[in-house]
C-alpha atoms as one frame of an Amber mdcrd trajectory, in Angstrom:
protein
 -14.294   3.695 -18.876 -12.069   5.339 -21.084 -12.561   7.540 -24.123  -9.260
   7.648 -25.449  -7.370   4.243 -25.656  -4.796   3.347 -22.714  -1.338   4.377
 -24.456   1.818   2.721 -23.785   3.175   6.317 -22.838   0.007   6.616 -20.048
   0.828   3.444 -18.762   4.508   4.516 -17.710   3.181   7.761 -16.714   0.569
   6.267 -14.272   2.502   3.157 -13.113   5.222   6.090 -12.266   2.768   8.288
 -10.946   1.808   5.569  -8.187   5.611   4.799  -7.546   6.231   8.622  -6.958
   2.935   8.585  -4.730   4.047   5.400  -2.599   7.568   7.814  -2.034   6.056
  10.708  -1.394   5.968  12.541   1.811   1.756  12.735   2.037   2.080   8.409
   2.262   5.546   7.997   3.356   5.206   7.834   6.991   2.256   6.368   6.903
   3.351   3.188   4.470   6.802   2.908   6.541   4.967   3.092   9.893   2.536
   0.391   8.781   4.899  -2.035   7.318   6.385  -1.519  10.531   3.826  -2.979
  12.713   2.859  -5.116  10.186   6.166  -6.700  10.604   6.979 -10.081   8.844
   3.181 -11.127   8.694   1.485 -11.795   5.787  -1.354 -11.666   7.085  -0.873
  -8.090   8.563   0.405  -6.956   5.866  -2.607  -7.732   3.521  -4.930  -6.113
   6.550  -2.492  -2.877   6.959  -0.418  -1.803   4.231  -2.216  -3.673   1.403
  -5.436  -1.135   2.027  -2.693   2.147   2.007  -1.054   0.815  -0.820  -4.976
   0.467  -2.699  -6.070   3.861  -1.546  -2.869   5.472  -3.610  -3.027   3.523
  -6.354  -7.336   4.398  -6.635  -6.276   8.346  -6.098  -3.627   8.065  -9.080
  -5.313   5.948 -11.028  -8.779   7.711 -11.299  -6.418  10.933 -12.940  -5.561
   8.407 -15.956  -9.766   7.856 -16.656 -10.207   5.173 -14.440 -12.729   4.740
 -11.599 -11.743   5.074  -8.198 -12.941   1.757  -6.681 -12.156  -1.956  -7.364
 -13.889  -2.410 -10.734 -11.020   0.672 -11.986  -8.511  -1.231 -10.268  -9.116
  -4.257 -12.262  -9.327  -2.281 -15.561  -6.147  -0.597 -14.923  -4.194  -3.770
 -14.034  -5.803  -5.529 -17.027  -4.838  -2.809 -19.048  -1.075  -2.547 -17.375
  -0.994  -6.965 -18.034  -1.437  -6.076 -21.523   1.225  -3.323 -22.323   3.321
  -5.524 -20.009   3.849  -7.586 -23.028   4.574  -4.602 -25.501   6.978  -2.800
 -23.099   9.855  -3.545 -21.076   9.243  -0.251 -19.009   5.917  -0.924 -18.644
   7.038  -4.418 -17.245   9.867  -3.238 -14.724   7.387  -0.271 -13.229   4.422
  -2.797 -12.694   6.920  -4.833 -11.043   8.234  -1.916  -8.879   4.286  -1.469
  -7.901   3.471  -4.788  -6.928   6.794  -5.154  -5.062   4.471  -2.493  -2.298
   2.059  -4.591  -2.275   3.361  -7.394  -1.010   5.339  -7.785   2.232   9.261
  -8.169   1.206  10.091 -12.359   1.658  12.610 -12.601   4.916  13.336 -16.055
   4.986  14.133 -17.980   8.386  17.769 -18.589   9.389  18.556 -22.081   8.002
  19.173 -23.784  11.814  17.109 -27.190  10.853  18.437 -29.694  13.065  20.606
 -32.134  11.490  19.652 -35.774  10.956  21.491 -38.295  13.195
């Protein structure tokens, strides 16, 4: 765990750091190409891009102190949920992270048939 304590500053900085990762051209193809076949299914999505997305975020995260597996995962999201609250940048970049890790919602066209 951490040594010195999880700054509002390093939370920007990392939450950014994993944005600029997700855009970057090492992950870029790869993200767009698997959102592509995963297509509008949630389930895909959680078995092809959610992994990608996970990988990135372990490979920033463990340069701001945290472990690279799940267990530094949950630490660094318990530690984002927290300056959530003190932050409004802090806020709007976790939001900007989550919005990768979970498929965009397309709803259906609105054709119900009508009641007679």
């Amino acid at each position: 765990m951490h040594e010195e304590p999880f700054t509002v500053e390093k939370g920007r900085a990392a939450l950014a750091a994993i944005l600029s990762a997700f855009e970057s051209q090492q992950y870029q193809g790869r993200l767009s190409d698997a959102k592509d076949e995963a297509g509008n299914s949630m389930i895909k999505y959680q078995q092809i891009v959610f992994p990608i997305c996970t990988e990135i975020q372990l490979e920033v995260i463990s340069q701001f102190g945290f472990p690279p597996n799940g267990e530094g995962v949950i630490q660094f999201n318990q530690h984002v949920k927290l300056l959530e609250r003190e932050d409004q940048e802090v806020a709007r970049l976790a939001v900007l992270v989550k919005n990768h890790f979970i498929p965009p919602l397309s709803l259906p066209p609105m054709n119900m048939p009508q009641p007679r």
